[in-house]
Structure formats: C-alpha cells, structure tokens
C-alpha positions as CSV (number, residue, x, y, z in Angstrom):
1,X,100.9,-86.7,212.3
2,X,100.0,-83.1,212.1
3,X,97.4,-81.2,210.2
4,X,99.5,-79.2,208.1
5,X,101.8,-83.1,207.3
6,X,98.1,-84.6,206.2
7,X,96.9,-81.7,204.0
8,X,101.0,-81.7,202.4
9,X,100.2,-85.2,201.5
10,X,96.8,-84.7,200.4
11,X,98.4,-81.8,198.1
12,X,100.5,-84.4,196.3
13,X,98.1,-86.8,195.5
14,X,95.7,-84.1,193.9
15,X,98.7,-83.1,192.3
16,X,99.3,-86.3,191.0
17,X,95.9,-86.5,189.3
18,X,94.3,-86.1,185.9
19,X,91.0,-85.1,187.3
20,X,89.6,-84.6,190.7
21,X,86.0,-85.7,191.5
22,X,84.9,-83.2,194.4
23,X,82.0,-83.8,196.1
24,X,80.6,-81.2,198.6
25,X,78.2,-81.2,201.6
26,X,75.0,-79.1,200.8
27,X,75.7,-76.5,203.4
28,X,77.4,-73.3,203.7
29,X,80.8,-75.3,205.2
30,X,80.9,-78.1,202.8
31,X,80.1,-75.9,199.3
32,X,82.7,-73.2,200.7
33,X,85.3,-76.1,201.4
34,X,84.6,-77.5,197.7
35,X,85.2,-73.9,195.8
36,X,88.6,-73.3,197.7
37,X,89.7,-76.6,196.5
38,X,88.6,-76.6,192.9
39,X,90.0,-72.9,192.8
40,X,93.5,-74.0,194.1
41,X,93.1,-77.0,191.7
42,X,92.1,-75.0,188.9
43,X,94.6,-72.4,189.3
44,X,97.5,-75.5,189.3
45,X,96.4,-76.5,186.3
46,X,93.9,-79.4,187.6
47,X,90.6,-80.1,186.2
48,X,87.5,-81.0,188.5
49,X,84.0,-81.7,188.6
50,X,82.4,-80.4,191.3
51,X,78.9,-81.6,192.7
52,X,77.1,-80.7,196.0
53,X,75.4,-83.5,197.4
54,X,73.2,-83.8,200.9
55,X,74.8,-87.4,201.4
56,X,77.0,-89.9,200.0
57,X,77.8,-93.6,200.3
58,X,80.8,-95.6,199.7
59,X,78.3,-97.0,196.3
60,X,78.6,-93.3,195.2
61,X,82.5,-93.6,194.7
62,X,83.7,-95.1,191.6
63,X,87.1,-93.9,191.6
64,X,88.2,-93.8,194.7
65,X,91.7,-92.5,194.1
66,X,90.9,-89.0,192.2
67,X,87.9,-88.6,194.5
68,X,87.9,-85.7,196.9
69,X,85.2,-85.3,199.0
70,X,84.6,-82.1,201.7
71,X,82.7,-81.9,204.5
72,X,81.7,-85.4,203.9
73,X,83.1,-89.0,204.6
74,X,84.9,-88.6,208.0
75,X,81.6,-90.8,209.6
76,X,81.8,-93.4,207.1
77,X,84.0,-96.5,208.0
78,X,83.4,-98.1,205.1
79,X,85.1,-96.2,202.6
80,X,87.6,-96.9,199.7
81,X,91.1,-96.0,202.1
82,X,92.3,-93.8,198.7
83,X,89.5,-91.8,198.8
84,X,90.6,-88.3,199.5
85,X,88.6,-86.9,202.9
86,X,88.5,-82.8,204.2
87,X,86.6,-82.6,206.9
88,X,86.0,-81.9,210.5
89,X,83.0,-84.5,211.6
90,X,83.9,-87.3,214.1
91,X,85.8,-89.5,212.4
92,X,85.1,-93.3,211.5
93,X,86.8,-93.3,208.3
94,X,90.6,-94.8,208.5
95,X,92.0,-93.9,205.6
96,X,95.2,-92.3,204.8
97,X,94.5,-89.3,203.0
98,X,92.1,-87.9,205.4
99,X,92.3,-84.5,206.8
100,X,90.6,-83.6,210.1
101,X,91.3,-81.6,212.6
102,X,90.2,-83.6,215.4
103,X,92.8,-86.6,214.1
104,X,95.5,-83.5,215.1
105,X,94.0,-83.1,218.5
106,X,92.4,-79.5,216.9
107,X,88.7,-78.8,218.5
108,X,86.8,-79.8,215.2
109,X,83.6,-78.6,217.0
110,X,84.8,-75.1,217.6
111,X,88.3,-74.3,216.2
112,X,88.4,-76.0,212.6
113,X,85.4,-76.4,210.2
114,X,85.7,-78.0,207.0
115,X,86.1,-74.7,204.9
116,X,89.2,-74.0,207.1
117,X,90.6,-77.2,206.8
118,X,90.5,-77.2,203.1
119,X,91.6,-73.6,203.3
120,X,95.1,-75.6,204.8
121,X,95.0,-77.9,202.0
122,X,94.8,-74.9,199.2
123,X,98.0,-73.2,200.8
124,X,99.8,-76.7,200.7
125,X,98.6,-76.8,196.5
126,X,100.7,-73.2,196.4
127,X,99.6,-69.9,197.1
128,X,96.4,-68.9,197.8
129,X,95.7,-66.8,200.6
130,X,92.9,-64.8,198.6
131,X,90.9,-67.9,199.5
132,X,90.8,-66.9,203.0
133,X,87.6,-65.6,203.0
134,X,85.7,-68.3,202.0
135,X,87.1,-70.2,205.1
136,X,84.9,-67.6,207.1
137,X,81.7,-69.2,205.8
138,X,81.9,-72.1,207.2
139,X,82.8,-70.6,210.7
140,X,80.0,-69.1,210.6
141,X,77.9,-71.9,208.7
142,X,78.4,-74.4,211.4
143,X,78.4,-71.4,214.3
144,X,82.3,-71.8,215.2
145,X,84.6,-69.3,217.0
146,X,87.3,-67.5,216.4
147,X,89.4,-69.1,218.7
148,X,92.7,-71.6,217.8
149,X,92.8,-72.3,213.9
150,X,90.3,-70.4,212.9
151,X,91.9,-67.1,214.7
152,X,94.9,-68.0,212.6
153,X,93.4,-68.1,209.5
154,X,91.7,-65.1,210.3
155,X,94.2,-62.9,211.5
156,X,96.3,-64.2,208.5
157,X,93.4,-62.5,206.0
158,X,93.4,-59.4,207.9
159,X,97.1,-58.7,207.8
160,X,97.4,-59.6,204.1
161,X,94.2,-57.3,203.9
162,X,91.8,-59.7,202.1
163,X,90.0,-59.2,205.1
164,X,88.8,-56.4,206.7
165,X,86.9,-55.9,210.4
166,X,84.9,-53.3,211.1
167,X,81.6,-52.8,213.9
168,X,77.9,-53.1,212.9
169,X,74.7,-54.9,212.9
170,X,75.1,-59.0,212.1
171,X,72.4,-59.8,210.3
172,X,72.6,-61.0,207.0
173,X,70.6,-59.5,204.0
174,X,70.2,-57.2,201.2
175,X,69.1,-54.1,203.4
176,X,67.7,-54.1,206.4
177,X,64.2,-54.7,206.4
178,X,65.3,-58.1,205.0
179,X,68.2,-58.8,207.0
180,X,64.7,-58.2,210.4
181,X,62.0,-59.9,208.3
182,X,64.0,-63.0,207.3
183,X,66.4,-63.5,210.3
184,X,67.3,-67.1,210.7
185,X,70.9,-66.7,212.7
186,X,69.6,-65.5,215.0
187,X,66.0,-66.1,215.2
188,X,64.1,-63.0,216.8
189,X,60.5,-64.4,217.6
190,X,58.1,-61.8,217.7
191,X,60.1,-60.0,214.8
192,X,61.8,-62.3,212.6
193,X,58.5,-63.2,209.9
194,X,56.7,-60.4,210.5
195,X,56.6,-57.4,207.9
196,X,54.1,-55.2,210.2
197,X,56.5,-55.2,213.3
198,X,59.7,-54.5,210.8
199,X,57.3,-52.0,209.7
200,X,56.9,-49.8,213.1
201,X,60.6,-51.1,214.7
202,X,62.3,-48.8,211.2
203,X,59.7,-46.0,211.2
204,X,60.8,-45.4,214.9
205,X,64.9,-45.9,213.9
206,X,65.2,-44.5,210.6
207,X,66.9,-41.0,211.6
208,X,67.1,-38.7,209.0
209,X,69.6,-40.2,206.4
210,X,70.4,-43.8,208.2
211,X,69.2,-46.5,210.9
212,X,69.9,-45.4,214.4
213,X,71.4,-48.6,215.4
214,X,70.9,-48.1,218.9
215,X,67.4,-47.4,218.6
216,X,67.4,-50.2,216.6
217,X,68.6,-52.6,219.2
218,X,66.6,-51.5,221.7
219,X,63.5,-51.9,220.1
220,X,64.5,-55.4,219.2
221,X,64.6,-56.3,222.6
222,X,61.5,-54.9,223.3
223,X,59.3,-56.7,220.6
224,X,61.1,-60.2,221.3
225,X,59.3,-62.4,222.7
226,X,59.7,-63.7,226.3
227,X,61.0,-66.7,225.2
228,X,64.2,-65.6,222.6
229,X,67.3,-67.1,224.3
230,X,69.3,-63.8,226.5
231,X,72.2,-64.5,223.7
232,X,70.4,-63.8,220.4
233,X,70.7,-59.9,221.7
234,X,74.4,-60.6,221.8
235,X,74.2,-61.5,218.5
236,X,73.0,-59.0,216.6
237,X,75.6,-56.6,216.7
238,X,79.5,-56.7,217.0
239,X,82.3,-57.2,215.1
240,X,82.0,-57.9,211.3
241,X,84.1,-59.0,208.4
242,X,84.0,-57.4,204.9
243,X,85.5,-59.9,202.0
244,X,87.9,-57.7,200.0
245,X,88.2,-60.5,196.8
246,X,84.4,-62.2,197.1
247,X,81.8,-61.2,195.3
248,X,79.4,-60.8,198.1
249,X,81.7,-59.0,200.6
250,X,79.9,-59.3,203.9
251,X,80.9,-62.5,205.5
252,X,77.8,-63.6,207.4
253,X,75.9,-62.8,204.0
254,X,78.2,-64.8,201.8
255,X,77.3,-67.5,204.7
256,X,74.0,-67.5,204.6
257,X,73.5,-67.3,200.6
258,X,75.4,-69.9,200.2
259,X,73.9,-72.0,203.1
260,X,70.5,-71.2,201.9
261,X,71.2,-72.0,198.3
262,X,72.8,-75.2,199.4
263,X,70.0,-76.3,201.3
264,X,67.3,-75.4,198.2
265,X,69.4,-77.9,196.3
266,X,70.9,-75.1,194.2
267,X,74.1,-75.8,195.3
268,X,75.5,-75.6,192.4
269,X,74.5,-71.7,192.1
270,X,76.1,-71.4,195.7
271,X,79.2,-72.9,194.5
272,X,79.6,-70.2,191.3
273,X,79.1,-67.4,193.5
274,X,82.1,-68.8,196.2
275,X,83.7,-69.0,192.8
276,X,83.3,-65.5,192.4
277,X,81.0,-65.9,189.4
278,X,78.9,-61.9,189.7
279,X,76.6,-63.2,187.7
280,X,75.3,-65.6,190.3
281,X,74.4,-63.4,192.9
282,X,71.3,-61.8,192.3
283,X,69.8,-65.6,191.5
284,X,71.2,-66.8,194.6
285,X,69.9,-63.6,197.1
286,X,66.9,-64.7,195.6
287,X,66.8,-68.3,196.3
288,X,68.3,-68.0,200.0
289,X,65.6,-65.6,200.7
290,X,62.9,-67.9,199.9
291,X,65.0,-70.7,202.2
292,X,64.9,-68.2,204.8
293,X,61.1,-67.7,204.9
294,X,60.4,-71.4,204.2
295,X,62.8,-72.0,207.5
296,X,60.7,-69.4,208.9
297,X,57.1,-70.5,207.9
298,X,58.4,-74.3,209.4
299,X,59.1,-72.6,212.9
300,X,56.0,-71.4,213.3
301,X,54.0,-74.6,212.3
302,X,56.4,-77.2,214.3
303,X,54.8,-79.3,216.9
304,X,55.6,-81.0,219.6
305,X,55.5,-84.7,219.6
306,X,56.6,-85.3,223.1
307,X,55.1,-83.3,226.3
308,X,58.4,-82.0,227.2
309,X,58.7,-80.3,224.0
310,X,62.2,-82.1,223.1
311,X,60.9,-83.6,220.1
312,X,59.0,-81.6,216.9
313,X,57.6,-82.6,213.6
314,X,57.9,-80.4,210.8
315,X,56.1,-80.8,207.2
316,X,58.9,-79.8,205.4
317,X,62.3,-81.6,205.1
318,X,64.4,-79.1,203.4
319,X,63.6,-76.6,206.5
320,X,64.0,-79.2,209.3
321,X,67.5,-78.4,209.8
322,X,67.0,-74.4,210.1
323,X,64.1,-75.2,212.2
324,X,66.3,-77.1,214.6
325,X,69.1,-74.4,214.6
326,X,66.0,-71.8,215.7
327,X,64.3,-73.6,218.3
328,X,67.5,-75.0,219.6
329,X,69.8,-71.5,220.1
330,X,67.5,-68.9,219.5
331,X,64.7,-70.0,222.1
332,X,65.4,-70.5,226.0
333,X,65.6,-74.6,225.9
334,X,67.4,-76.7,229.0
335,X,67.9,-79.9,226.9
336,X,68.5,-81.2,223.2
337,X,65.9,-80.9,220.3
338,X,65.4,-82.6,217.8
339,X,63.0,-82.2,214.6
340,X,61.6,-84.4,212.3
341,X,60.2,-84.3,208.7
342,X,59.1,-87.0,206.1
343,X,61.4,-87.1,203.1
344,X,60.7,-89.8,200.2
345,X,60.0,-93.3,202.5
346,X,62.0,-92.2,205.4
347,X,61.9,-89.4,208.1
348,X,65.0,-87.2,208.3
349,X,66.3,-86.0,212.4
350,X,67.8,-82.8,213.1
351,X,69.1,-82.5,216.5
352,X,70.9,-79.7,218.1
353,X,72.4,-78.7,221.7
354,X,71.3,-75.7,223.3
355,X,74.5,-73.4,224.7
356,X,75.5,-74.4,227.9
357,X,73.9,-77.4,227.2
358,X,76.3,-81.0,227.1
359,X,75.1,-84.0,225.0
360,X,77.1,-86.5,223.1
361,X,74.4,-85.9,219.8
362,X,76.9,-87.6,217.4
363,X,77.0,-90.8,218.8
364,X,73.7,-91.2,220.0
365,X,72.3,-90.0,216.7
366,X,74.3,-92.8,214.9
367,X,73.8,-95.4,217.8
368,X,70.1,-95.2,217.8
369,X,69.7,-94.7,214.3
370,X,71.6,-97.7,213.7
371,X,69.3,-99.6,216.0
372,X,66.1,-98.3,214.4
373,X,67.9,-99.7,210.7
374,X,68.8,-96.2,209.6
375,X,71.7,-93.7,210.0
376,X,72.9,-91.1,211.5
377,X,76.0,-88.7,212.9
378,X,77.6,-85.2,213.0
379,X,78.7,-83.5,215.8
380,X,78.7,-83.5,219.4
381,X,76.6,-80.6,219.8
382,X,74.6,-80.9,216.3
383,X,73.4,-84.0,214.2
384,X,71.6,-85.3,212.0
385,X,70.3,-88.9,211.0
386,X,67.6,-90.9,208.5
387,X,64.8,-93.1,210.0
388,X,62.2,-96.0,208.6
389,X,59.3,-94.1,208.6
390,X,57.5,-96.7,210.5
391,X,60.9,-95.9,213.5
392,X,59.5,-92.5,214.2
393,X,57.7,-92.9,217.6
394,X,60.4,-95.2,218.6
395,X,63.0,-92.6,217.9
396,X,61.3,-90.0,219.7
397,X,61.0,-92.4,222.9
398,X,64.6,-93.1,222.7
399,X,66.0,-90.0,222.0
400,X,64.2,-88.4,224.9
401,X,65.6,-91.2,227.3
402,X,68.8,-90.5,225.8
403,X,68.7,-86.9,225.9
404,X,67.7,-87.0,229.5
405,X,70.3,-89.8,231.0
C-alpha cells in the first residue's frame, strides 16, 4: 500500500474520533510532527492532548484506538494494532494504522522523517500546506536531505511561497556571536565554547556596518582544530530557508530551539512555539541556549572508555545524545561512537555513524541491548538504547566487536 493510501486511512480514523491522544518524541522531528497534527486536528474541529515524552511503552497506552503517537512506536512489536503510528524508525510494530515511509519502500533514513510524514497525514485531514515548514525541522533535526520526499514537500512550500530560499551562513542563533559560541550542528572545536576566540574571529570580520562573511569563513577554518571533520566547513554556509508563517522564521533555528527545548524536557514550550504561540519564543531561545552549552560543556569533559576511542562516558544524560552527534560528524572518526551517561538506575547509549561510514546501529543497538536485559533501536546510522547499570563494561566490549566486524 502506498504512503499517501496509509496516511488517507489514518485521516479517517482521526476523523472518526472524539479526542486524539498525541504523544510526541522529545526531539526536534518528533515535537514538529506532533504540532502539525494537533494543528490539522484542531483546525477540523478535533480536540487533543498533546504530550512530549523521551519514551513510551505499550503500559503507557490506555486507549489505544484515539492514540496517536509520532516519531515514536514504529520499534515496538508489542503494541495495541489500533494504536495510530507516524513515523519513520525501523519498523517492528504491525499494526494497521501505521505510517512509515520505509513500509512504502521511501528512504526513512534520508528522504522521509517523521515531521514529513505527518506533514502527509495533515494534507489528507484537508488543507494545510501552511504546515510545510514545520516539516523542515525535522529534516534538519535528524540531519536528512533534500532529496525524494522531502524535495517534494519542499519545493511544494516554495512555490506556494510559505517558503522562501535564500544564501547565507547556517548556523543557528539569535546573532552571531551566539550562532559561533554555541554551535552544536556543526560542532567547530577550537571555536564553538569559546567567547575569547569569537571575540578576535568578529573584531577581524565585522566591516563597517555587517559581518564580512567571507572573512568570516576563512577564519573559521583557521582556528578549527586539526581534528573538525573536512565537512563541517561545508556546512556552515549555503542555502537557507526562511519560514514565511512560523514564528521563528529561519529554519535551522526553529530546528534547533525546538530540539534543544525538547531535549531540556520543556517540550511542551517547544511545541507552543511550532504552534506559533510568540509568546514562547523568547523562553524557548533561552532554554535551547543553555542545552547548547550544556551539550557543549559534555564534549569537552567526555572520556574514553575504550583505547580506540569508540566508546565515551559522559556525566550528563540529557547532553549524551548532542555529545554523540559532535564527536560522531563533527570530528574526523573511521568507525561508530557511542556515548554513555547514568540516568536514574540505568545508563542511557547514544551511538552514531560517522559519514562515509556503514554500520547497521539499529539492530545491533536493539540486539545487544536486548541481550544485556535492556533496550534499544533507531536508525541504521543513529541509535539509541537503555542499559542495567551493572551491563556497562559489557556493552562497551560488545559494541566495539560489533562495531568492528
């Protein structure tokens, strides 16, 4: 069946319903994938409760039939089959009402995230191609291209002009001493965490009215480090998106407010600014900043607890996932990492694949998890999983061997 025949079907069941129980991943995708559905519900005359959640269980679901849930479910087998699934994970759920692009033979990894598939979902509830620009968040939440799907739904903002292209610098941020001293996506070492270095880099390319962006760029490159990855310098500047209908108009900002918000467990302010509440933002700038530094402040204390520098412990949980994106993309790697970090009785995994760099993470996250009596899943290139704490040098063993077979 196709994607657009799933999310028809989907339509008509949330149609069908009194009330709509939507439950959201914590991160930029998920949240954005939530607020395009509870706006298209709202605006059909729906009502919703929407709540932003790290996990969930099949024990979390009471009514399965008028529960939606977005970027989350698609690795869990054990589901109710009426629960209501949008999402773009590897799936293991069976249900009926579940739409994924990878069950459509659609690249969930790079052509369809979450926020796009629920962007399809919204234009089956009616019309709502203002929502398009939330679907960029999660392209750029879960570092997708704009190739297949996701250049549709693209292209379809820009010619109905909710979005607009235009060239400049990528980083997100308020101005541009924060966009340097807090960047995350990528991560500059040897500039991102510094305030002295931002310092001297914009005294040398502030002109006499604006940044001299080339300037700029080329003293980026020479205060990296020797280890940043060749393509964080091809991320920092390129083609941008400006939001003509969200309240925070620069796309890759929008992403990472709502991502950092999300991961703060705020993701409740996240979802009221993708809901175009302006009283939000300020707040949430705020709170994805301090993310941001705390991501920051857990890159430069993570250690290595394997010689071949696969495997790093972090103190902080609520970091370990931007710590993994950093040393993982932005740093010259040749295998897998994974990071660590104690949460409550158990220790949560963050593992990610370098580019270039091939490794099944989603399965051998959830296969070795499994075997250590936790869980674990994602995607092929990026994952995630929850350990006994006592598990944590037999993880790290395991992984490596995996890593390296």
């Amino acid at each position: 069946m196709s994607i657009q025949a799933v999310a028809e079907e989907v339509a008509d069941r949330i149609l069908a319903a009194d009330f709509i129980e939507v439950y959201a991943h914590h991160d930029a995708d998920g949240i954005a994938a939530g607020a395009i559905l509870c706006q298209a519900i709202l605006r059909a005359g729906g009502r919703f409760r929407l709540r932003v959640r790290r996990t969930i269980s099949a024990d979390d679901i009471v009514h399965p039939e008028s529960t939606l849930l977005c970027d989350l479910g698609a690795g869990l087998a054990d589901l109710p089959e009426s629960v209501m699934v949008v999402d773009h994970h590897v799936p293991h759920f069976e249900g009926a009402y579940h739409v994924n692009p990878r069950l459509a033979g659609i690249d969930g990894e790079r052509e369809l995230s979450a926020s796009g598939t629920a962007y399809l979902v919204a234009q089956a509830l009616g019309d709502h191609r203002d929502l398009v620009g939330l679907a960029l968040i999660g392209i750029y939440g879960d570092r997708q291209e704009f190739t297949g799907k996701n250049r549709e739904i693209l292209n379809d903002g820009i010619a109905n002009g909710y979005i607009s292209p235009e060239k400049g610098l990528l980083l997100p941020g308020r101005g541009m001493r924060e966009a340097l001293e807090t960047a995350i996506d990528p991560y500059i070492r040897g500039v991102s965490g510094r305030p002295e270095t931002v310092t001297g880099i914009l005294e040398h390319a502030v002109g006499e009215e604006e940044v001299a962006e080339d300037l700029l760029l080329s003293l980026l490159v020479l205060e990296a480090g020797g280890d940043v990855a060749p393509s964080v310098f091809s991320r920092l500047y390129g083609e941008r998106y400006r939001l003509e209908r969200e309240v925070v108009e620069d796309a890759r900002t929008l992403a990472a407010l709502v991502d950092g918000c999300g991961q703060e467990g705020r993701g409740g302010l996240a979802a009221s600014v993708c809901l175009r509440s302006p009283g939000a933002v300020e707040e949430a700038f705020g709170v994805a900043q301090t993310h941001r530094r705390r991501v920051l402040a857990g890159v430069e204390g993570a250690r290595p607890l394997d010689r071949s520098g696969r495997v790093y412990g972090v103190e902080d949980a609520g970091a370990a996932s931007g710590v993994a994106d950093c040393l993982a993309f932005d740093l010259k790697r040749d295998a897998p990492v994974a990071v660590l970090a104690p949460r409550d009785d158990t220790w949560q995994v963050s593992a990610r694949c370098p580019p270039g760099v091939e490794a099944d993470l989603e399965f051998i996250l959830r296969d070795l998890a499994a075997t250590l009596g936790g869980s674990g899943g994602g995607h092929r290139n990026r994952g995630g999983a929850s350990i006994p704490a006592d598990q944590v040098e037999a993880f790290r063993d395991e992984f490596i061997k995996a890593v390296a077979s």
